[in-house]
DRENFIPA-507944 format. One record per residue (C-alpha): residue number from 1; y, x, z; residue in one letter. Coordinates in steps of 0.02 Angstrom, whole numbers. Example, Ala and Ser with C-alpha at 12.3 -4.5 7.8 and 13.67 -1.06 7.14 Angstrom:
! DRENFIPA-507944
<site 1 <-225 615 390> 'a'>
<site 2 <-53 684 357> 's'>
//
This chain:
! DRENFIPA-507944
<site 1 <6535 4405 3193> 'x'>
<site 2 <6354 4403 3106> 'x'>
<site 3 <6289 4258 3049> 'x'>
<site 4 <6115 4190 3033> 'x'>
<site 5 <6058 4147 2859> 'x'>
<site 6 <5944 4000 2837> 'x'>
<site 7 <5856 3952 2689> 'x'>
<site 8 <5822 3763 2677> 'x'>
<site 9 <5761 3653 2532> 'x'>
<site 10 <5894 3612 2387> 'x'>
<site 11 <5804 3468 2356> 'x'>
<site 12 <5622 3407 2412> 'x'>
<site 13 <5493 3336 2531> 'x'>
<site 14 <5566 3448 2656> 'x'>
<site 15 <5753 3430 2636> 'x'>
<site 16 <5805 3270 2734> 'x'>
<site 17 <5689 3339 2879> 'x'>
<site 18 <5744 3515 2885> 'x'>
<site 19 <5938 3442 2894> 'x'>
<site 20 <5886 3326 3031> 'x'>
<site 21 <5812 3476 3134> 'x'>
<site 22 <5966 3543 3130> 'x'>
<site 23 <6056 3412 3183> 'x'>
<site 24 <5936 3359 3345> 'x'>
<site 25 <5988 3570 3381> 'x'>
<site 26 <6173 3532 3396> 'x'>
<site 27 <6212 3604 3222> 'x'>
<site 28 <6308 3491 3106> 'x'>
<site 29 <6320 3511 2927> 'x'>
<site 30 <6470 3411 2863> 'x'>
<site 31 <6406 3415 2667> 'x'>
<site 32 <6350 3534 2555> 'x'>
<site 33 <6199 3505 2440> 'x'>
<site 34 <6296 3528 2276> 'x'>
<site 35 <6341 3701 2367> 'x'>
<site 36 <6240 3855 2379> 'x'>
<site 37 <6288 3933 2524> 'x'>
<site 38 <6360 3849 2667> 'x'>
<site 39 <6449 3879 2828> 'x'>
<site 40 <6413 3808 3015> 'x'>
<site 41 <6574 3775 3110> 'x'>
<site 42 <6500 3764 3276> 'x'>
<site 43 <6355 3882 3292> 'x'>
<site 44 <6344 4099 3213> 'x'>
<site 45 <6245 4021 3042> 'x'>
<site 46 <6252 4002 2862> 'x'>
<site 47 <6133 3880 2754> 'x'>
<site 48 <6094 3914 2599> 'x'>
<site 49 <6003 3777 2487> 'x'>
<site 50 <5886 3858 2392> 'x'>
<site 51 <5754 3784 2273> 'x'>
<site 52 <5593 3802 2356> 'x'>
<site 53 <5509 3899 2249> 'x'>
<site 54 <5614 4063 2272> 'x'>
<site 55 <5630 4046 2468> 'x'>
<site 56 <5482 4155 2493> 'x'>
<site 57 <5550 4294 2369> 'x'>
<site 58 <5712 4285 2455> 'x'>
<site 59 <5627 4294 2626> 'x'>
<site 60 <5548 4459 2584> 'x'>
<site 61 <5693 4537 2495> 'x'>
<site 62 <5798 4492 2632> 'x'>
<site 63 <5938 4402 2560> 'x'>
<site 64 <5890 4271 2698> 'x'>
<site 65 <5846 4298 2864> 'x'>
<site 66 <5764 4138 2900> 'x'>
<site 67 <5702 3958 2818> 'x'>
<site 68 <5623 3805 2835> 'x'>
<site 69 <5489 3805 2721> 'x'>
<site 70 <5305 3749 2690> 'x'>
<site 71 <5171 3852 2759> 'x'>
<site 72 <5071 3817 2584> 'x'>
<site 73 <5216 3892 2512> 'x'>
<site 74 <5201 4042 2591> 'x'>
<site 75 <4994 4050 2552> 'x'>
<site 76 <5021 4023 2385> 'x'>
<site 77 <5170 4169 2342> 'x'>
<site 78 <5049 4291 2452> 'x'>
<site 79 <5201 4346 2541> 'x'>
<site 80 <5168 4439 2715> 'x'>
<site 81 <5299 4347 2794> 'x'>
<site 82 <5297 4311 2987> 'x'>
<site 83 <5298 4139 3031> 'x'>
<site 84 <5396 4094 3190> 'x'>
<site 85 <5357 3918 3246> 'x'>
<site 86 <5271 3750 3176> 'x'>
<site 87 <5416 3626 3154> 'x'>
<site 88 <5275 3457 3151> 'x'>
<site 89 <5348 3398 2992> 'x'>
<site 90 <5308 3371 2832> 'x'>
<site 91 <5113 3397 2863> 'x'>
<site 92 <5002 3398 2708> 'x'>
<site 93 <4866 3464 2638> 'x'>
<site 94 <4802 3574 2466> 'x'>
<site 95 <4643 3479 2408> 'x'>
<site 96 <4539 3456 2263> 'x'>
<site 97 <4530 3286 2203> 'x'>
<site 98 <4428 3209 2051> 'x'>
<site 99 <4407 3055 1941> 'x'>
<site 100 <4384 2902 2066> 'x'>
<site 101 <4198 2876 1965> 'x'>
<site 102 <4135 3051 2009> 'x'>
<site 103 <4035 3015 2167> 'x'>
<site 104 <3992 3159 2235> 'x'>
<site 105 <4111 3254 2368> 'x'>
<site 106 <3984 3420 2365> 'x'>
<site 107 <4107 3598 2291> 'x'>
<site 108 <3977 3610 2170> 'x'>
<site 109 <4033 3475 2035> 'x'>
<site 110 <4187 3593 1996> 'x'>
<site 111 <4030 3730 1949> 'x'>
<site 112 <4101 3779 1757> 'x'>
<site 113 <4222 3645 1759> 'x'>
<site 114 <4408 3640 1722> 'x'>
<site 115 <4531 3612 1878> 'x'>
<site 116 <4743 3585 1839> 'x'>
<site 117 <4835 3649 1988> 'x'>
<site 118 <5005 3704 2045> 'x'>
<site 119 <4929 3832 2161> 'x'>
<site 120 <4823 3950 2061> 'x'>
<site 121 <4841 4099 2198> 'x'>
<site 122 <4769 3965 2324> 'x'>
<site 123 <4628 3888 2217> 'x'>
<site 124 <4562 4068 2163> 'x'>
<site 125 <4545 4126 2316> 'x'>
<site 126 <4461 3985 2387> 'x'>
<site 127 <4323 3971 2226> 'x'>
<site 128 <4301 4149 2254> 'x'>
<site 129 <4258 4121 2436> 'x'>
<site 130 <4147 3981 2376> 'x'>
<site 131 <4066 4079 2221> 'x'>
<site 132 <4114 3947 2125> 'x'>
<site 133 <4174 3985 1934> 'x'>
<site 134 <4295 3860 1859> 'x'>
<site 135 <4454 3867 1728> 'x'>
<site 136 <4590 3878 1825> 'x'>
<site 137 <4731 3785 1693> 'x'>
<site 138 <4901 3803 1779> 'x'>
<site 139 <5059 3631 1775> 'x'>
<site 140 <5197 3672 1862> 'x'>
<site 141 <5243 3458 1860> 'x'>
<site 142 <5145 3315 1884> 'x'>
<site 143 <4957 3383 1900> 'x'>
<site 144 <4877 3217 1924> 'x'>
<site 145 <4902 3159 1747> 'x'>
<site 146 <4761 3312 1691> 'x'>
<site 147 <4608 3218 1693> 'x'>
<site 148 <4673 3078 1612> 'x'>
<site 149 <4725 3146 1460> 'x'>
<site 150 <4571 3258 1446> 'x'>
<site 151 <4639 3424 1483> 'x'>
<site 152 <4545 3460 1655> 'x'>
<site 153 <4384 3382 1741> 'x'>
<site 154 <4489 3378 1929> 'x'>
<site 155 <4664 3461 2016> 'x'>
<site 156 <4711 3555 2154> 'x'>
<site 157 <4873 3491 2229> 'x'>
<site 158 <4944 3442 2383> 'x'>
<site 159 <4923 3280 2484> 'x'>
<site 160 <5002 3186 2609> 'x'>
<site 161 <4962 3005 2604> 'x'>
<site 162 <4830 3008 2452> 'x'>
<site 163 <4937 2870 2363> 'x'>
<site 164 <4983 2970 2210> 'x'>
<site 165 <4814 3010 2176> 'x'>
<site 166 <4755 2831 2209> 'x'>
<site 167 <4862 2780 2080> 'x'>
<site 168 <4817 2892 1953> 'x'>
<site 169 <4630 2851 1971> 'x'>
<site 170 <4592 3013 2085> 'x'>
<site 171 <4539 3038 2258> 'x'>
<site 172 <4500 3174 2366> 'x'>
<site 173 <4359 3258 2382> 'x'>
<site 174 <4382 3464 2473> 'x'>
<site 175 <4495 3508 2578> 'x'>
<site 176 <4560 3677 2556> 'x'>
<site 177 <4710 3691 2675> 'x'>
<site 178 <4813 3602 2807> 'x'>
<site 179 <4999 3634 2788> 'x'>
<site 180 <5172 3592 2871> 'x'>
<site 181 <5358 3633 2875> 'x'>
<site 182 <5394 3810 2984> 'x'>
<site 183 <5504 3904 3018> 'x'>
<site 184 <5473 4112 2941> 'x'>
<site 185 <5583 4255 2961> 'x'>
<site 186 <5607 4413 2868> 'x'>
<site 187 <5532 4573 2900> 'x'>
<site 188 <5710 4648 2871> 'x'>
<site 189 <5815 4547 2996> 'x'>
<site 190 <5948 4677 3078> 'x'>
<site 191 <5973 4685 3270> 'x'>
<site 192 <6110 4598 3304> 'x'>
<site 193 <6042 4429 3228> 'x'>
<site 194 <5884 4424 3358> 'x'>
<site 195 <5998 4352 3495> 'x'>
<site 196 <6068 4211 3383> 'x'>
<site 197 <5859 4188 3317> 'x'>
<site 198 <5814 4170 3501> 'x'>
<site 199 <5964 4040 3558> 'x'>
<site 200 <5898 3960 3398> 'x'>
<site 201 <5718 3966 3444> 'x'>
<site 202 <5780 3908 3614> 'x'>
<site 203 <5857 3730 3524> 'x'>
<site 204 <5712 3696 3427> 'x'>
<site 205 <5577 3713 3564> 'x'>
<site 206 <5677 3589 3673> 'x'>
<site 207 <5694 3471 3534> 'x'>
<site 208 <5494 3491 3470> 'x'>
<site 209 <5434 3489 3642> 'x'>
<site 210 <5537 3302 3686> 'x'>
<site 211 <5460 3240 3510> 'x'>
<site 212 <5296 3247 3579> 'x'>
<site 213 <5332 3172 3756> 'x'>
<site 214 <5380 3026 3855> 'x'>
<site 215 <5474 2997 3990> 'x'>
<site 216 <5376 2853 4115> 'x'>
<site 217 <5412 2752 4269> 'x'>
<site 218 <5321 2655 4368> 'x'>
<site 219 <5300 2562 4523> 'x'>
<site 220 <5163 2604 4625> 'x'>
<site 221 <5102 2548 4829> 'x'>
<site 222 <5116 2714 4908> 'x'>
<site 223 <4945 2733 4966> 'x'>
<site 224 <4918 2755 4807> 'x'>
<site 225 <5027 2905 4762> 'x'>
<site 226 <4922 3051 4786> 'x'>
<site 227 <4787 2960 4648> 'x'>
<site 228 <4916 2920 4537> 'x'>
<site 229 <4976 3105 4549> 'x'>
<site 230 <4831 3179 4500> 'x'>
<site 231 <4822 3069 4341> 'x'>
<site 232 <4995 3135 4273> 'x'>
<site 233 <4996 3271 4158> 'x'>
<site 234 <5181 3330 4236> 'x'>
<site 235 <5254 3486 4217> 'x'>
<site 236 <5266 3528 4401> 'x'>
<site 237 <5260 3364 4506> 'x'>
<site 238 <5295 3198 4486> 'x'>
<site 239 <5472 3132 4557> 'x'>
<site 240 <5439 2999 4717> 'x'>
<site 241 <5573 2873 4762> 'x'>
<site 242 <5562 2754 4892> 'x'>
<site 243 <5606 2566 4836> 'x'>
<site 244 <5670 2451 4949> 'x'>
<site 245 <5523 2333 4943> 'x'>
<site 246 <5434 2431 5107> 'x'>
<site 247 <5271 2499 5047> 'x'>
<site 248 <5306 2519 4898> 'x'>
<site 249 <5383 2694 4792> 'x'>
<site 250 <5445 2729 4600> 'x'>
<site 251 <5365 2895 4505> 'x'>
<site 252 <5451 2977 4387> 'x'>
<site 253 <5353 3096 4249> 'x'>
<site 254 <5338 3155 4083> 'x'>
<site 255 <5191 3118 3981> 'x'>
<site 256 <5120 3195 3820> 'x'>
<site 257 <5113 3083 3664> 'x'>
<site 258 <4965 3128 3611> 'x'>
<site 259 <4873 3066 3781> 'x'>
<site 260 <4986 2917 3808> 'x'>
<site 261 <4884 2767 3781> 'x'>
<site 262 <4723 2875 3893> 'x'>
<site 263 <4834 2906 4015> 'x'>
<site 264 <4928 2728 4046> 'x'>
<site 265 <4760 2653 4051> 'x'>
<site 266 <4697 2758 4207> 'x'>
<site 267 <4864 2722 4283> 'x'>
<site 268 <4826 2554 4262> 'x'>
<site 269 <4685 2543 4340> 'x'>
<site 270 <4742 2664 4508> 'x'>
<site 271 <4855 2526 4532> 'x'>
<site 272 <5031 2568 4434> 'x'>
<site 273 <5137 2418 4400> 'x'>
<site 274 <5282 2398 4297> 'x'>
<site 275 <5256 2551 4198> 'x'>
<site 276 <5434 2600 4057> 'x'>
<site 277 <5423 2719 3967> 'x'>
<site 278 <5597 2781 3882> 'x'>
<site 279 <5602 2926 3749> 'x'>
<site 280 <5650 3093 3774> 'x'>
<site 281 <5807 3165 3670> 'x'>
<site 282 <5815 3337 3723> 'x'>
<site 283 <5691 3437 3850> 'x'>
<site 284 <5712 3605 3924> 'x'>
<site 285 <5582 3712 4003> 'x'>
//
């Protein structure tokens, strides 16, 4: 039977998370990151820990048919290879950042300067766009230690938090990119794999799409159902049962993360009592 290859992290920022995405999808990996290539007892895949610089080679060649990987990643090899879906992990960004005394945010200070990055491909193409002209002085390592020890006036290197350049006397100035984990296929992937891709898509859309909602209950008087109703971003329509108290009924919904706080508010004031919410595990569509 064919298996599905996926490429994950050997070792990095996106290594726990990747391994936890699988798990959330029903597919357990009993050990192997001391291995190379490893087998899934209970679903048609193999993982392969790779280090995450050659994913995107092994992507186009091939040798993989999917991975877990950063979008950056991809920018910066110039690989044409077709991402898939947004996983909503590991989010960062490629910026420049310069000495903590240079006051000025304006693109223009880097004008003739000299900038250390790990992402050459990125930060030419972006100075280009820009018209800016700068020494480009590639570090595959630790780029914020550059200006300190003379060798460049700023970087160009990812960011998450903004802590590692904080304490290396940096901080960010331009924004070049936004970045996250995804998930990118080959351009070479063979027939009978797309079926075990889609039950895989399948899993990770019901586990993304629970992430980023809620399940909530309330009590509520019931002439105040249809107002409530219209409040609630549901998917079809909100559940209605009856309590014993007469007059009175509990709704059942789902509610999107990202408008919880706006929403309970409104529901607050149209009269909702007793509001729980409870998180969702899995959630299928």
């Amino acid at each position: 039977m064919s298996k599905l290859k996926i490429a994950i992290q050997k070792s990095g920022r996106l290594y726990e998370d990747s391994l936890q995405l699988l798990k959330d999808c029903g597919i357990f990996v009993n050990n192997g990151k001391d291995q190379l290539k490893v087998s899934v007892e209970n679903f048609p895949m193999e993982i392969m820990y790779l280090r995450n610089s050659d994913i995107p080679q092994y992507l186009e060649d091939g040798v993989v048919d999917i991975a877990i990987v950063g979008e950056n990643l991809l920018i910066e090899k110039q690989k044409k290879i077709e991402i898939i879906q947004q996983l909503g992990f590991s989010k960062c960004r490629v910026s420049l950042a310069v000495p903590k005394e240079i006051e000025t945010n304006n693109l223009e200070y880097f004008q003739g300067k000299k900038i250390a990055t790990s992402y050459p491909n990125t930060l030419k193409n972006f100075l280009e766009k820009n018209n800016i002209s700068a020494e480009i002085h590639i570090i595959s390592g630790s780029v914020e230690i550059a200006p300190n020890i003379g060798l460049a006036d700023g970087i160009c290197d990812i960011v998450s938090s903004g802590s590692t350049l904080f304490k290396n006397g940096l901080r960010e100035t331009v924004t070049l990119l936004k970045s996250e984990a995804v998930l990118a296929k080959t351009s070479k992937l063979k027939d009978e794999k797309i079926k075990i891709l889609e039950k895989f898509l399948f899993r990770i859309k019901a586990v993304l799409k629970a992430k980023n909602s809620k399940y909530i209950l309330m009590n509520i008087p019931n002439e105040k159902i249809q107002d409530i109703s219209k409040v609630l971003p549901v998917l079809k329509s909100p559940t209605v049962i009856p309590l014993a108290e007469e007059g009175w009924s509990s709704i059942h919904s789902v509610i999107d993360e990202f408008r919880f706080w706006d929403v309970i508010d409104e529901l607050k004031e149209k009269g909702a009592q007793d509001i729980l919410i409870i998180p969702i595990d899995k959630m299928v569509i």
